[in-house]
mmCIF file of the N, C-alpha and C atoms, coordinates in Angstrom:
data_MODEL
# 
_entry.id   MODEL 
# 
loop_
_atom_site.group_PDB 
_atom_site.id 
_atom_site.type_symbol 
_atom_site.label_atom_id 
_atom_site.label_alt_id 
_atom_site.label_comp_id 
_atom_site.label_asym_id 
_atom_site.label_entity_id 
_atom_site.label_seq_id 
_atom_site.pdbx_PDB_ins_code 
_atom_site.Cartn_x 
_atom_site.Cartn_y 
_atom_site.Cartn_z 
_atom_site.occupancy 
_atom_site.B_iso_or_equiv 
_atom_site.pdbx_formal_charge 
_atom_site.auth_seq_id 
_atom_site.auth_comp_id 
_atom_site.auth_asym_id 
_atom_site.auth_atom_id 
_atom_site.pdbx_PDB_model_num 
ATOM 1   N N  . UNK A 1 1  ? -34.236 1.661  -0.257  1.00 0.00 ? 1  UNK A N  1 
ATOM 2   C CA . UNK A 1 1  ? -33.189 0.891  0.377   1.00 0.00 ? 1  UNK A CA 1 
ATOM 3   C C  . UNK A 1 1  ? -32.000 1.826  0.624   1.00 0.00 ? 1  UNK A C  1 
ATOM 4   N N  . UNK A 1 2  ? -31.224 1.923  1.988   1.00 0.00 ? 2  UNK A N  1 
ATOM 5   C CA . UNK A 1 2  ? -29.888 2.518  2.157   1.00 0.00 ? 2  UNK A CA 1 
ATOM 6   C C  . UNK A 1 2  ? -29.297 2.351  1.211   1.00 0.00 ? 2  UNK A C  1 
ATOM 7   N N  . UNK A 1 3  ? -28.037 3.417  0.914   1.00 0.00 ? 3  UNK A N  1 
ATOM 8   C CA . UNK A 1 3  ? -26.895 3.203  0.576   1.00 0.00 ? 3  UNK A CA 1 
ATOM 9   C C  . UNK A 1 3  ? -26.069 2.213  1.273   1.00 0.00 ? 3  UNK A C  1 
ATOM 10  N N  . UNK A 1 4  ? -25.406 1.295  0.792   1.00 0.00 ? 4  UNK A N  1 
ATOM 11  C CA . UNK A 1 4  ? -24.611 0.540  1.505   1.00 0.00 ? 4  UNK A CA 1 
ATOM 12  C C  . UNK A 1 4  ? -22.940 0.764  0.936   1.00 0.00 ? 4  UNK A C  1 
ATOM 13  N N  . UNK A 1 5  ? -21.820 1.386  1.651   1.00 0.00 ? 5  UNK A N  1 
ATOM 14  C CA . UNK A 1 5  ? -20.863 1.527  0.979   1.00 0.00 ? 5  UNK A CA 1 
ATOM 15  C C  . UNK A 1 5  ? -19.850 0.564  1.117   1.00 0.00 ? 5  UNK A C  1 
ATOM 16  N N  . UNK A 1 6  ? -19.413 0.190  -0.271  1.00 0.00 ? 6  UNK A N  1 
ATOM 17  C CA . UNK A 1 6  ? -18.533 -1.109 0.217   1.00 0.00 ? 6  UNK A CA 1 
ATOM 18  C C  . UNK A 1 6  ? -17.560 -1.089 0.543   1.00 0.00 ? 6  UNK A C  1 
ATOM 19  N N  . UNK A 1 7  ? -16.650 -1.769 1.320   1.00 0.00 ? 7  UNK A N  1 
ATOM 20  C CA . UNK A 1 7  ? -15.226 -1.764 1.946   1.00 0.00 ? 7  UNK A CA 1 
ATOM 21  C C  . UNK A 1 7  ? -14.304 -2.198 0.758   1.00 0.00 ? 7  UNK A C  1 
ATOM 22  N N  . UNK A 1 8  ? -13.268 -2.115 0.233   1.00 0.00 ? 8  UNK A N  1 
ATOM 23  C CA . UNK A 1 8  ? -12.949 -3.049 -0.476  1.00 0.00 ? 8  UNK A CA 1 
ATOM 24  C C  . UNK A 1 8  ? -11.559 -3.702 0.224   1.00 0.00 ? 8  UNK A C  1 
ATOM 25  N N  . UNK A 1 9  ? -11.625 -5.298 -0.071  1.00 0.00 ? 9  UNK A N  1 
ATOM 26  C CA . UNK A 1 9  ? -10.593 -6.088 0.431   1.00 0.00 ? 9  UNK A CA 1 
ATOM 27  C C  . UNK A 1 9  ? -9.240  -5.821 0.896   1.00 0.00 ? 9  UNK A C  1 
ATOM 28  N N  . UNK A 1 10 ? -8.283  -4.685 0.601   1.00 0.00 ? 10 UNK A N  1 
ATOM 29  C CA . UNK A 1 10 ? -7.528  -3.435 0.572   1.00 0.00 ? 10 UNK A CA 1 
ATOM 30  C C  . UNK A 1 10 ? -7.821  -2.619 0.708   1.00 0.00 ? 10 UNK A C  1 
ATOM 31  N N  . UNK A 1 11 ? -8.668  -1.961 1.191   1.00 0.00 ? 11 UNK A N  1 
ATOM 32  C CA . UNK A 1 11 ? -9.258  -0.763 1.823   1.00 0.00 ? 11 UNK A CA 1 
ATOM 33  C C  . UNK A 1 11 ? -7.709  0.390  2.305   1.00 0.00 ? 11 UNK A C  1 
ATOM 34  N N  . UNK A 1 12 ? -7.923  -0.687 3.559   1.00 0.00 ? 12 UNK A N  1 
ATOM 35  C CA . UNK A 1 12 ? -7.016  -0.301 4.388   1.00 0.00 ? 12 UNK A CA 1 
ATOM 36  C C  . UNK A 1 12 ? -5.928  0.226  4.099   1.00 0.00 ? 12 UNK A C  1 
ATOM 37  N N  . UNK A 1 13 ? -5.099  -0.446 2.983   1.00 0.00 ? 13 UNK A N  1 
ATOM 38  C CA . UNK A 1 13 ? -3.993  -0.588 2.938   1.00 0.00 ? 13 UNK A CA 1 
ATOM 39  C C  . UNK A 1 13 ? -4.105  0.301  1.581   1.00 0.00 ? 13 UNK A C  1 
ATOM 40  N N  . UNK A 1 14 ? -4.413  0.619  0.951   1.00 0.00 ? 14 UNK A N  1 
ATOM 41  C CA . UNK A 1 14 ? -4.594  1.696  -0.121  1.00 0.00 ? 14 UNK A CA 1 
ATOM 42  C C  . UNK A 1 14 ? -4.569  3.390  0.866   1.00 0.00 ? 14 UNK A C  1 
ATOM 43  N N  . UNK A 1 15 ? -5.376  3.259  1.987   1.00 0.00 ? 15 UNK A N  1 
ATOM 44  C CA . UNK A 1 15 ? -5.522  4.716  2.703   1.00 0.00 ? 15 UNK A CA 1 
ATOM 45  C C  . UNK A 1 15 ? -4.472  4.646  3.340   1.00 0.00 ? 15 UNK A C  1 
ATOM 46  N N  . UNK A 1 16 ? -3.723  3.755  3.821   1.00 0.00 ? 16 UNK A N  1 
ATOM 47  C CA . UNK A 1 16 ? -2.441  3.897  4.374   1.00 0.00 ? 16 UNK A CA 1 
ATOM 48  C C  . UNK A 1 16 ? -1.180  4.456  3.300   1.00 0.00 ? 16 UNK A C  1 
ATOM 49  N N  . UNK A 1 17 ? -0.982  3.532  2.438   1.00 0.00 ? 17 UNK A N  1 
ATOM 50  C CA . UNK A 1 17 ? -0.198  4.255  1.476   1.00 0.00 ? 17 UNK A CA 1 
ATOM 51  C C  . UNK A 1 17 ? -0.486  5.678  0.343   1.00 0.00 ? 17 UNK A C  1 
ATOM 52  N N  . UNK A 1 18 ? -1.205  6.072  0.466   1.00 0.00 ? 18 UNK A N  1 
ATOM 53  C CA . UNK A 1 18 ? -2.197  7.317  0.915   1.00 0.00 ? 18 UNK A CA 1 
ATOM 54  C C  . UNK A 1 18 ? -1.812  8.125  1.092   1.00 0.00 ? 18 UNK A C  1 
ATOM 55  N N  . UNK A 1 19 ? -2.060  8.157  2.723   1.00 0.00 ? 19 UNK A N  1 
ATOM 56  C CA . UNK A 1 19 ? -1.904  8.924  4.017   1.00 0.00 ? 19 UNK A CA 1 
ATOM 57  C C  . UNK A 1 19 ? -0.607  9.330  3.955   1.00 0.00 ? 19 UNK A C  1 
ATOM 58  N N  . UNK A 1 20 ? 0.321   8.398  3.579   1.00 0.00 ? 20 UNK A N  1 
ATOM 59  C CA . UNK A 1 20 ? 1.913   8.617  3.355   1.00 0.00 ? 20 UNK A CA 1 
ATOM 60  C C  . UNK A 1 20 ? 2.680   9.435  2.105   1.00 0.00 ? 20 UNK A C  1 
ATOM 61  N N  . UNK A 1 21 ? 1.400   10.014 1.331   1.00 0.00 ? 21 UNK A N  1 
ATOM 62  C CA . UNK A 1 21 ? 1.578   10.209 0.003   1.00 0.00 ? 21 UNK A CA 1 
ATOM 63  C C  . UNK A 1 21 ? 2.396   9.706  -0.698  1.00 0.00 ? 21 UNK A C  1 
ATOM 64  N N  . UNK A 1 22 ? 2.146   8.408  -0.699  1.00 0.00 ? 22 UNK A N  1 
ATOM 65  C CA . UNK A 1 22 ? 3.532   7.198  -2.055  1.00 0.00 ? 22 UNK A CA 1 
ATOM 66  C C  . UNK A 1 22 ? 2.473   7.122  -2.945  1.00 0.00 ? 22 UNK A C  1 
ATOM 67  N N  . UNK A 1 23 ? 3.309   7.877  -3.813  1.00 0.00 ? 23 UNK A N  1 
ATOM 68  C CA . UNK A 1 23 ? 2.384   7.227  -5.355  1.00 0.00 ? 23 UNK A CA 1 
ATOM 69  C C  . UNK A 1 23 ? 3.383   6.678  -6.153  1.00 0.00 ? 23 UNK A C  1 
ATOM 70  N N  . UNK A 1 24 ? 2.731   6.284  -7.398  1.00 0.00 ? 24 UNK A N  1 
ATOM 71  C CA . UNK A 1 24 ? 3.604   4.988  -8.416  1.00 0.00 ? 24 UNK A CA 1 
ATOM 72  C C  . UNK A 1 24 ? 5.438   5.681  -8.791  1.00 0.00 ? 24 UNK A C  1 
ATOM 73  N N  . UNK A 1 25 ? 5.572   7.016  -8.231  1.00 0.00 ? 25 UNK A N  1 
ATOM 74  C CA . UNK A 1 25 ? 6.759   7.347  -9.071  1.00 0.00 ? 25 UNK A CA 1 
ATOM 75  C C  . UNK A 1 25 ? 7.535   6.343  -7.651  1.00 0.00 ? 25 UNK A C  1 
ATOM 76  N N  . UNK A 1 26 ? 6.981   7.019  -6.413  1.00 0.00 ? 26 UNK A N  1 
ATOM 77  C CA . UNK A 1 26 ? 7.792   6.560  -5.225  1.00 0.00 ? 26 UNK A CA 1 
ATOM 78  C C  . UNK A 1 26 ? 7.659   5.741  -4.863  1.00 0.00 ? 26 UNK A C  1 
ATOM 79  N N  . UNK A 1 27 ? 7.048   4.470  -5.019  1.00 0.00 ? 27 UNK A N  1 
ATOM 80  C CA . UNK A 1 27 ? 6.744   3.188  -4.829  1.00 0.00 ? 27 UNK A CA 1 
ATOM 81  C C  . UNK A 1 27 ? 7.711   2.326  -5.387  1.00 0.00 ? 27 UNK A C  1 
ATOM 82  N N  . UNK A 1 28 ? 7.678   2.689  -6.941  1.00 0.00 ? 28 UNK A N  1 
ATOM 83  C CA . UNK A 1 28 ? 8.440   2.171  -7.998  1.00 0.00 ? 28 UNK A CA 1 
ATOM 84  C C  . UNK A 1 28 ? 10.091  2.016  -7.246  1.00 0.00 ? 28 UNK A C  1 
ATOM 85  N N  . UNK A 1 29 ? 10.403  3.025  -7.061  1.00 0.00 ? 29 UNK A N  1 
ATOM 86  C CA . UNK A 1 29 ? 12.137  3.593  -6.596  1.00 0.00 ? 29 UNK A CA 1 
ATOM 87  C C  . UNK A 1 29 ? 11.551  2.828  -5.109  1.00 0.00 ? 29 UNK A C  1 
ATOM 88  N N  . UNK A 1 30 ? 10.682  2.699  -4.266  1.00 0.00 ? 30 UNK A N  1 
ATOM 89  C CA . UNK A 1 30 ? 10.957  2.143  -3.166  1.00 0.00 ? 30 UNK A CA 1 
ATOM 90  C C  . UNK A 1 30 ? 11.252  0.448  -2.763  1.00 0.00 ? 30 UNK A C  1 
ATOM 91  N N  . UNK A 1 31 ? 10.669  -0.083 -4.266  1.00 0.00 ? 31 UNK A N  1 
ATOM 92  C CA . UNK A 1 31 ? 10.302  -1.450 -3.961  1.00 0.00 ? 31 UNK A CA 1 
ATOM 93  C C  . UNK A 1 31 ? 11.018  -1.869 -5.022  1.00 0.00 ? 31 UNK A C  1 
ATOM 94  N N  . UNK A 1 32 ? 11.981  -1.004 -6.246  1.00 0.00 ? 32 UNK A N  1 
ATOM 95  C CA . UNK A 1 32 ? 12.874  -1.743 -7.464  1.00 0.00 ? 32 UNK A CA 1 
ATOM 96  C C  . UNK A 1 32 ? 11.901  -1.755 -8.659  1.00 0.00 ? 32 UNK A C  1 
ATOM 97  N N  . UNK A 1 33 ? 10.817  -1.490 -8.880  1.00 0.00 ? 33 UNK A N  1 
ATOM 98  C CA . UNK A 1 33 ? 9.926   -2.029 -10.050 1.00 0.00 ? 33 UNK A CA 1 
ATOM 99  C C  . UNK A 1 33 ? 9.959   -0.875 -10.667 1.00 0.00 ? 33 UNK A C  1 
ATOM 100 N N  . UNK A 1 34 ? 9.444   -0.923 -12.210 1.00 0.00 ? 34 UNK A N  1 
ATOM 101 C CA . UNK A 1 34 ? 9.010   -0.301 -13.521 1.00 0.00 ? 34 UNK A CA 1 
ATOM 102 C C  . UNK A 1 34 ? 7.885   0.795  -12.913 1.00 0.00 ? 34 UNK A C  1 
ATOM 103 N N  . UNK A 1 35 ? 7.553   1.845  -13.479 1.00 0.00 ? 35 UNK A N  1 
ATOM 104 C CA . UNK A 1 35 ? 6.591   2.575  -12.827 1.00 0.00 ? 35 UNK A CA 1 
ATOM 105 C C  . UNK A 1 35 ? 5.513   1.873  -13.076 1.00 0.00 ? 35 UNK A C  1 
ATOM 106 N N  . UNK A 1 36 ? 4.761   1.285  -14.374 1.00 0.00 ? 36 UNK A N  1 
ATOM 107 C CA . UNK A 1 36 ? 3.515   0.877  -14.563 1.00 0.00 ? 36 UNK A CA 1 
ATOM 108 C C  . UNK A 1 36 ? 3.613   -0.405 -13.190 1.00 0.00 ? 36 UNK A C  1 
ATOM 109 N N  . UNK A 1 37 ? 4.165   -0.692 -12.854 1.00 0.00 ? 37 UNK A N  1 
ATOM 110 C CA . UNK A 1 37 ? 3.983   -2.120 -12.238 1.00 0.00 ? 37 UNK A CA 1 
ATOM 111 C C  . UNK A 1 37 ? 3.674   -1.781 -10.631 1.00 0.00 ? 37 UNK A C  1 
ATOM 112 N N  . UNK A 1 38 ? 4.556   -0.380 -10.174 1.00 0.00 ? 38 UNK A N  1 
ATOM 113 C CA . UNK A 1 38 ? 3.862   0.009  -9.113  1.00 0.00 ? 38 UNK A CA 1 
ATOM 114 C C  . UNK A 1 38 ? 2.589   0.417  -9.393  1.00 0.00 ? 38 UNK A C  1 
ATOM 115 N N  . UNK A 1 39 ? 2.661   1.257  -10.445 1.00 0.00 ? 39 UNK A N  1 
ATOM 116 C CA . UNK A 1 39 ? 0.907   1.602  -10.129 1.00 0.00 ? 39 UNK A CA 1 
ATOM 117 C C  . UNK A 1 39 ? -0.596  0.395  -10.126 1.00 0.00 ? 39 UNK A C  1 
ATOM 118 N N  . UNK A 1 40 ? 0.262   -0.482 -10.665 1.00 0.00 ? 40 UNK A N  1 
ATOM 119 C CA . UNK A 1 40 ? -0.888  -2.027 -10.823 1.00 0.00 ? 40 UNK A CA 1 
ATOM 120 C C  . UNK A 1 40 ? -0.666  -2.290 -9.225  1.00 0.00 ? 40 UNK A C  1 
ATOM 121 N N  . UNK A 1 41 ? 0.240   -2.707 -8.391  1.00 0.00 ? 41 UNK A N  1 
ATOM 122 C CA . UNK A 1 41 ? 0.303   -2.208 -7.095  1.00 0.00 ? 41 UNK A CA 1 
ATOM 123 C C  . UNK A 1 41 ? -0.194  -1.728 -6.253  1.00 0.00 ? 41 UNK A C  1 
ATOM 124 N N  . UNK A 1 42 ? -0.015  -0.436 -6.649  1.00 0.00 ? 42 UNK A N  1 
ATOM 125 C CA . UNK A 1 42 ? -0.979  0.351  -5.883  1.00 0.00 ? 42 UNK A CA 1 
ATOM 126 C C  . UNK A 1 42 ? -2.695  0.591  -5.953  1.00 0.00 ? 42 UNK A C  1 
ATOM 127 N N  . UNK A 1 43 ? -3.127  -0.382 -7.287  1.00 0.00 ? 43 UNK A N  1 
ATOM 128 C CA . UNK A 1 43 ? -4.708  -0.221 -7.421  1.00 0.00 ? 43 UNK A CA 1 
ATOM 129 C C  . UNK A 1 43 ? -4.827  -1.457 -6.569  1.00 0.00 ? 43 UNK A C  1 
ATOM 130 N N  . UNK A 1 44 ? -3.846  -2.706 -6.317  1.00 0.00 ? 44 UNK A N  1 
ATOM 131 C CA . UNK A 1 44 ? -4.214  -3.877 -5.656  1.00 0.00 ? 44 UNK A CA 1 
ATOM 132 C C  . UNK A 1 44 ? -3.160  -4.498 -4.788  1.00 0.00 ? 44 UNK A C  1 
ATOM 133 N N  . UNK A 1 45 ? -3.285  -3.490 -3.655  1.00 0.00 ? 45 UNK A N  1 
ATOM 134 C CA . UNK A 1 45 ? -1.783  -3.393 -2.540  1.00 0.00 ? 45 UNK A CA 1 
ATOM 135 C C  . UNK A 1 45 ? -1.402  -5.564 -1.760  1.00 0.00 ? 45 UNK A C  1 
ATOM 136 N N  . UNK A 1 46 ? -2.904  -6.155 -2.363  1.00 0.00 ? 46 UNK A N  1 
ATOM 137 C CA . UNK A 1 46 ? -2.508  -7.799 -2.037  1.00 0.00 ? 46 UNK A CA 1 
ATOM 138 C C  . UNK A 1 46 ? -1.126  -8.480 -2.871  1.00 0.00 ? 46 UNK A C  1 
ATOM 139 N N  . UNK A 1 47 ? -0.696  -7.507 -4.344  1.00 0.00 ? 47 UNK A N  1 
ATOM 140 C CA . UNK A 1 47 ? 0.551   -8.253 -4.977  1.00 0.00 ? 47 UNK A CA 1 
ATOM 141 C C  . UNK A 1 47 ? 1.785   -7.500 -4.271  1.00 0.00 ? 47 UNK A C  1 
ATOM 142 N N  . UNK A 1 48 ? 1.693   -6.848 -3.098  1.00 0.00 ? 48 UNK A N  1 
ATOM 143 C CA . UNK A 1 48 ? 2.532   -6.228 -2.689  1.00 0.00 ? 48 UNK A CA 1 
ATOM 144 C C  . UNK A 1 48 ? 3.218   -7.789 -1.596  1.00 0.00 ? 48 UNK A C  1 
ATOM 145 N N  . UNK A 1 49 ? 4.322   -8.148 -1.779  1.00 0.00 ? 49 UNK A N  1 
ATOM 146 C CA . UNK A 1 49 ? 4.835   -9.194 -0.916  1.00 0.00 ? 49 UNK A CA 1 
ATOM 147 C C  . UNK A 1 49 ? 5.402   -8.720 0.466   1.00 0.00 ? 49 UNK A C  1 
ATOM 148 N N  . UNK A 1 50 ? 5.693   -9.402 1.463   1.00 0.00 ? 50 UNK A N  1 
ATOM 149 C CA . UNK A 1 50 ? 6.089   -9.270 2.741   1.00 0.00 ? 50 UNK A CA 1 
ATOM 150 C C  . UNK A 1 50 ? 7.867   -8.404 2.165   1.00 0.00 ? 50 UNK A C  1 
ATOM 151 N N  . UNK A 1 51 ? 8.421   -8.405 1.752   1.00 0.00 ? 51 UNK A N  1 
ATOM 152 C CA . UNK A 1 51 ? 9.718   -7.706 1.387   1.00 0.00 ? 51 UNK A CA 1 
ATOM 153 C C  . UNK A 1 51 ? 9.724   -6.855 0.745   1.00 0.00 ? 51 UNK A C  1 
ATOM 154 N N  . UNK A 1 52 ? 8.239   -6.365 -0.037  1.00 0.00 ? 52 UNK A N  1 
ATOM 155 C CA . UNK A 1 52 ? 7.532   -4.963 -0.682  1.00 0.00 ? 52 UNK A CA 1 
ATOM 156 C C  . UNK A 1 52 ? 7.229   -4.222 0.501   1.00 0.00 ? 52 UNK A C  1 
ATOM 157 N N  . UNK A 1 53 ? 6.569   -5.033 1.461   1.00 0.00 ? 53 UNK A N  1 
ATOM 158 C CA . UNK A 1 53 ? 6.468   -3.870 2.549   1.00 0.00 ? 53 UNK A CA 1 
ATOM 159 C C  . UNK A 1 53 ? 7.149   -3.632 3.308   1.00 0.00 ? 53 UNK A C  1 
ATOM 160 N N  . UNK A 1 54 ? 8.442   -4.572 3.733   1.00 0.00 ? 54 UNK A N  1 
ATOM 161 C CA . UNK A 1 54 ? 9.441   -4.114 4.541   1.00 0.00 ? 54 UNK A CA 1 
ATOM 162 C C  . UNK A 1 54 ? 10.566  -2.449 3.725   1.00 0.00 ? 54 UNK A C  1 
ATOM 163 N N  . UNK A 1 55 ? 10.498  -3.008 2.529   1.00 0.00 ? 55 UNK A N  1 
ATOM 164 C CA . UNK A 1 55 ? 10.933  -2.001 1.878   1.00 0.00 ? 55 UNK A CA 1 
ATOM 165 C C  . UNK A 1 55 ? 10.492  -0.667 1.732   1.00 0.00 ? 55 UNK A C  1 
ATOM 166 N N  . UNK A 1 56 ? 8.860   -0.684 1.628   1.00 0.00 ? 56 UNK A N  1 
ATOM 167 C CA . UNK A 1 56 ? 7.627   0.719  1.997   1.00 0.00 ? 56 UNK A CA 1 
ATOM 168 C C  . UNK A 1 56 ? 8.068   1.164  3.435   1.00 0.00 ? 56 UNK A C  1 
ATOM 169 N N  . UNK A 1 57 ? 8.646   0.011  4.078   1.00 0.00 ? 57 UNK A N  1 
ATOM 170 C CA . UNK A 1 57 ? 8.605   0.669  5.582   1.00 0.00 ? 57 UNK A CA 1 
ATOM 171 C C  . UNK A 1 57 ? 10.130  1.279  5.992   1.00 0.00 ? 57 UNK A C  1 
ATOM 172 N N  . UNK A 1 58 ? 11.120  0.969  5.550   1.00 0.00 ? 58 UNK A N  1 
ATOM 173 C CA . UNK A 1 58 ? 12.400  1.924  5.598   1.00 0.00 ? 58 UNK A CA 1 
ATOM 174 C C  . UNK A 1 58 ? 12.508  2.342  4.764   1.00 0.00 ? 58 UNK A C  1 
ATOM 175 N N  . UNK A 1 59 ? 12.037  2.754  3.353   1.00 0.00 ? 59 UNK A N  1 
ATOM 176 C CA . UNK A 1 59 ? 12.531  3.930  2.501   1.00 0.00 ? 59 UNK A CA 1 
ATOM 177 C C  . UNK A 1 59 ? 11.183  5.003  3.366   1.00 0.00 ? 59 UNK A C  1 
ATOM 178 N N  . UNK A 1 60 ? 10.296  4.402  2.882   1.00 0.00 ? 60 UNK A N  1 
ATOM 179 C CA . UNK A 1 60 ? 9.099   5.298  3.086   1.00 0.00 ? 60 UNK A CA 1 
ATOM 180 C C  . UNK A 1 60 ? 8.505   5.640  4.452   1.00 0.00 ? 60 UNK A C  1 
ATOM 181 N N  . UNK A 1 61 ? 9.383   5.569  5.394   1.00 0.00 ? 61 UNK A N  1 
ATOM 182 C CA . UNK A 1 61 ? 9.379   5.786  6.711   1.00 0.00 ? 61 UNK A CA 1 
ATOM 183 C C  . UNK A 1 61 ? 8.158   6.068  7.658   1.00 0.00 ? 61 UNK A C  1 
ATOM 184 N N  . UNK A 1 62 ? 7.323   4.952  6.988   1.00 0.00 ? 62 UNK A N  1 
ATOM 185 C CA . UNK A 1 62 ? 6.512   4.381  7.775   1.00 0.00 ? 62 UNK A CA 1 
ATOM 186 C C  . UNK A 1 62 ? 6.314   3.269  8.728   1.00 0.00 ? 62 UNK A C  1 
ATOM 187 N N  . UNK A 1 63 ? 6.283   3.288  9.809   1.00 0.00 ? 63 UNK A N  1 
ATOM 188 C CA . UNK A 1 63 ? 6.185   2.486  11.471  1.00 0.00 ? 63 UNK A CA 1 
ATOM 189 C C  . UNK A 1 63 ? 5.659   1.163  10.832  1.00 0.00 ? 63 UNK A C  1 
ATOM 190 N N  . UNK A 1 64 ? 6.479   -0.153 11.291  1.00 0.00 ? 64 UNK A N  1 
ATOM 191 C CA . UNK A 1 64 ? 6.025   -1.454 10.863  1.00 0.00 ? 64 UNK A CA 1 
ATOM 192 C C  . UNK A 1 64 ? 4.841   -1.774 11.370  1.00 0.00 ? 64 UNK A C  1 
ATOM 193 N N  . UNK A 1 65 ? 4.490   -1.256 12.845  1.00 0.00 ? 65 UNK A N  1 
ATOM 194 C CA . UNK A 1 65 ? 3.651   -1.723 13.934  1.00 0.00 ? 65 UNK A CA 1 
ATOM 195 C C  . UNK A 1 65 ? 2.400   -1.164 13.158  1.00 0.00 ? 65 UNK A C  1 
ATOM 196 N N  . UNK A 1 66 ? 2.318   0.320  12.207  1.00 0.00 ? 66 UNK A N  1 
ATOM 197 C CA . UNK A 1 66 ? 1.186   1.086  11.748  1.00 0.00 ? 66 UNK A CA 1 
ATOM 198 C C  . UNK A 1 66 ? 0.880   0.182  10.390  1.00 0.00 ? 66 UNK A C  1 
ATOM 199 N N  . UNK A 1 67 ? 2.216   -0.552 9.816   1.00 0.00 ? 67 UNK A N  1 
ATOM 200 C CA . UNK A 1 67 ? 1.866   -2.245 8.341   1.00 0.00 ? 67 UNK A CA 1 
ATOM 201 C C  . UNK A 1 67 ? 1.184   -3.249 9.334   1.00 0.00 ? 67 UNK A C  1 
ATOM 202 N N  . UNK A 1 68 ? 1.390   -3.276 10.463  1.00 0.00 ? 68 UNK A N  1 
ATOM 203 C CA . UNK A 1 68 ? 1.008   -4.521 10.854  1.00 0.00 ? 68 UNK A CA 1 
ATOM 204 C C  . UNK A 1 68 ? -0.382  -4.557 10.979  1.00 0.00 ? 68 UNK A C  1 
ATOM 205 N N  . UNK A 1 69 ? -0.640  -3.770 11.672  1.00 0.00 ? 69 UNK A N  1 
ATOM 206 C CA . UNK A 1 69 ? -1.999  -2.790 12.076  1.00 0.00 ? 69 UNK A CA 1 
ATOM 207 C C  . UNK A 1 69 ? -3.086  -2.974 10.863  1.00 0.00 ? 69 UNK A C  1 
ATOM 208 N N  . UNK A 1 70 ? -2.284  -2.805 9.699   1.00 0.00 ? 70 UNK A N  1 
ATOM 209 C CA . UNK A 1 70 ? -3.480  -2.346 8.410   1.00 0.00 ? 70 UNK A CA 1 
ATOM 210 C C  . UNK A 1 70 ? -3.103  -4.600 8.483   1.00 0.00 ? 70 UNK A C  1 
ATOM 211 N N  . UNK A 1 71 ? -2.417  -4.672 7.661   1.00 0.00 ? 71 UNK A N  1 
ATOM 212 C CA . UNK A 1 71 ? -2.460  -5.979 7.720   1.00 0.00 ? 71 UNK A CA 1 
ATOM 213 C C  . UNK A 1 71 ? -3.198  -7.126 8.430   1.00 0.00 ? 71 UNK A C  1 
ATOM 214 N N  . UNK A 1 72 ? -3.148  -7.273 9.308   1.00 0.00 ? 72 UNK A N  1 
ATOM 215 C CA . UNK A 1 72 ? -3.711  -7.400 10.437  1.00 0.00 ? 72 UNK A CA 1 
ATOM 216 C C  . UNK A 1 72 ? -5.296  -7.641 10.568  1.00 0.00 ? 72 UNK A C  1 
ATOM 217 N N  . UNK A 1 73 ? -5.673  -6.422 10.183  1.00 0.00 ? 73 UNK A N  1 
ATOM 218 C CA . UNK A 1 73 ? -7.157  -6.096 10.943  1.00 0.00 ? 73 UNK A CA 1 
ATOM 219 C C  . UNK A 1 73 ? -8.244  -6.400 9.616   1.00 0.00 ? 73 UNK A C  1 
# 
């Protein structure tokens, strides 16, 4: 039987914040939270709220249209 590789539900949105290199130190300082709490965050970018990502998107100067995009699809 193939390999079948799985997507996971956040896929997307894990390689996006990624791609941007934000990890838990810069997440934390971007969104107000404790470091452990970004990094729980960042293993499951769905507790991230609509004002977590507006915040990812002007500190961390990433294009809303490129959140919407992952969101989105």
């Amino acid at each position: 039987m193939p390999y079948l590789k799985r997507i996971g539900e956040h896929e997307k949105s894990k390689r996006l914040l990624k791609g941007y290199e934000i990890n838990a130190v810069k997440l934390a300082v971007y969104i107000g939270v404790s470091e452990p709490t970004a990094r729980k965050r960042l293993k499951n970018p769905g507790l991230l709220t609509g004002e977590d990502w507006l915040n990812i998107s002007r500190r961390g100067h990433i294009p809303v249209e490129e959140i919407r995009g992952v969101i989105l699809s």
